[in-house]
C-alpha positions as CSV (number, residue, x, y, z in Angstrom):
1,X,-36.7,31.3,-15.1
2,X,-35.8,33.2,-18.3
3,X,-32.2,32.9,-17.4
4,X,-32.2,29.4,-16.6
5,X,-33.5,29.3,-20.5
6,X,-31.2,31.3,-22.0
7,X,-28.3,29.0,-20.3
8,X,-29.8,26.3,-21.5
9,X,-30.2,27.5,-25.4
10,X,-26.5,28.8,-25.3
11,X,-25.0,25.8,-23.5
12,X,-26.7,23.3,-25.8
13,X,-25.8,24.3,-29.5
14,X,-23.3,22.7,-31.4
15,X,-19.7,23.5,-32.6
16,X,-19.0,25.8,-34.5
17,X,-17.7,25.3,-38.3
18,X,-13.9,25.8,-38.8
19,X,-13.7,29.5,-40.3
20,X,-13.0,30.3,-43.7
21,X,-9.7,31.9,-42.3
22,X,-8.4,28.0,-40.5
23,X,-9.5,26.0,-43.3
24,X,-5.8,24.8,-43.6
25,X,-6.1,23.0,-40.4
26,X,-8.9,20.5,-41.1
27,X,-7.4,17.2,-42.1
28,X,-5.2,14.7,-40.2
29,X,-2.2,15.6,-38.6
30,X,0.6,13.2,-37.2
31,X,3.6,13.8,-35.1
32,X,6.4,11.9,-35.3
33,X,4.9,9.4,-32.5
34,X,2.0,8.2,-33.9
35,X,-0.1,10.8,-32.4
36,X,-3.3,11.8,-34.4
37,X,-5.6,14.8,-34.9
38,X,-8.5,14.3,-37.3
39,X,-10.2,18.2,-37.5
40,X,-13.5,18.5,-39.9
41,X,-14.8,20.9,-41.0
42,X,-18.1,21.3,-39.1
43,X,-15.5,21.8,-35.8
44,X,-15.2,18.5,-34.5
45,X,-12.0,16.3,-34.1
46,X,-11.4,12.6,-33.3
47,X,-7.9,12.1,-31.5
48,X,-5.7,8.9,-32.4
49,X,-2.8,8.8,-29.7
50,X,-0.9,5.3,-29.3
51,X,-1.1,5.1,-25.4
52,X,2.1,4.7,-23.0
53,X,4.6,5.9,-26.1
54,X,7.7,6.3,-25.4
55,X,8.9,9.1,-27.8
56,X,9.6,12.3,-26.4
57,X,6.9,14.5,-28.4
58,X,4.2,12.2,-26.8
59,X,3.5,13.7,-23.4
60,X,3.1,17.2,-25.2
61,X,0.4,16.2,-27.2
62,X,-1.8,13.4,-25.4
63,X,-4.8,14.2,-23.7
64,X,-4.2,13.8,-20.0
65,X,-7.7,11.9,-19.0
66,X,-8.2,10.2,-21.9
67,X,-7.0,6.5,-21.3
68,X,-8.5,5.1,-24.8
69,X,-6.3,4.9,-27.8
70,X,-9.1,6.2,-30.0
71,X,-11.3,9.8,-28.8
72,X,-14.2,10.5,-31.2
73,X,-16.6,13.7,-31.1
74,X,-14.1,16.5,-29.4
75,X,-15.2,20.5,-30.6
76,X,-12.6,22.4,-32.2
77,X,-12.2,26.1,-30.6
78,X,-9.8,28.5,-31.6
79,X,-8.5,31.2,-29.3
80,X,-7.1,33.4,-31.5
81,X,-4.2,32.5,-33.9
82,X,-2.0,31.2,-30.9
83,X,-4.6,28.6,-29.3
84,X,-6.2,25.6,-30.8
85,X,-8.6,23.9,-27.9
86,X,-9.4,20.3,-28.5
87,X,-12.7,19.5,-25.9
88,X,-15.7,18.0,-24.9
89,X,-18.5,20.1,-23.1
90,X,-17.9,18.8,-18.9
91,X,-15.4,16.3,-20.2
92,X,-11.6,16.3,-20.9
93,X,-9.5,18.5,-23.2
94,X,-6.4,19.6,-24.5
95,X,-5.5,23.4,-25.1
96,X,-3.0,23.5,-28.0
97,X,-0.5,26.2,-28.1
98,X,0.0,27.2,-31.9
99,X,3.7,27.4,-32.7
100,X,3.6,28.3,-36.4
101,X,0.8,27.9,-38.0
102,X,-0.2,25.6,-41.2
103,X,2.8,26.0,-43.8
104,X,3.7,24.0,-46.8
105,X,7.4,22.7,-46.7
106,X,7.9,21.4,-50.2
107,X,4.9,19.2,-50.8
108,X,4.2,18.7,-47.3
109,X,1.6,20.8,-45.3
110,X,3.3,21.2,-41.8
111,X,2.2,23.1,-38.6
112,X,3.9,23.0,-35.0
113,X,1.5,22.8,-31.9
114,X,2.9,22.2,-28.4
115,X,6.4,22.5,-29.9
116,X,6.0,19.3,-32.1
117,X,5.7,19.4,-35.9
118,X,3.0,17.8,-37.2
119,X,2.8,16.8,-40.8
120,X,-0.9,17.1,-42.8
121,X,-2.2,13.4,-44.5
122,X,-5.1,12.6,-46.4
123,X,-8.5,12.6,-44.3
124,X,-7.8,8.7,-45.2
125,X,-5.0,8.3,-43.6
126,X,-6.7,8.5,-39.5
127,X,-5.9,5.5,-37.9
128,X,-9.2,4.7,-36.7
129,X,-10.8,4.5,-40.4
130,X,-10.9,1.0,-40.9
């Protein structure tokens, strides 16, 4: 019985906060087809992707059984500096590989995930915030 608890208390908490050390990544990041990331800073994301696109960065970065254009209430997990792991708890995911990490390129913040460059907006700027 005591380890049915304990399972039960891990399984049930929360994310986790971004760290102090991944604070760049929390906004909205786009890749050139449309394709959106919204990461907060209590650890959870909502995921924008324009379904069926036809540009070639799209299959990289869509979530594979999500058929809805809009995803709300994913957890943000980092594993390591290489992985960023975008999932619900018994539900579908995507697992992020970190290409270079947040970097500013002029006045633009920029990272590459998946081998797509993404490019930082405003937290205004998610597509579903109407």
């Amino acid at each position: 019985m005591p380890v049915i608890l304990l399972f039960l208390l891990v399984s049930c908490g929360g994310p986790d906060r971004i760290p102090e050390a991944k604070k760049d990544f929390i906004g909205v990041w786009q890749s050139p087809s449309g394709f959106q990331i919204q990461i907060m800073p209590e650890g959870t994301a909502n995921v924008y992707q324009p379904i069926d696109s036809l540009h070639p960065d799209y299959e990289r970065l869509r979530l594979r059984k999500a058929n809805a254009v809009y995803n709300f209430g994913f957890e943000v997990e980092f594993l390591g500096d290489t992985v960023l792991n975008i999932k619900k708890p018994y539900h579908s995911g995507r697992l992020y590989r970190i290409d270079m990490l947040p970097f500013m390129d002029a006045d633009t913040m920029k990272m590459a995930i998946n081998g797509v460059v993404v490019k930082k907006y405003d937290e205004e700027f998610f597509m579903a915030d109407f």
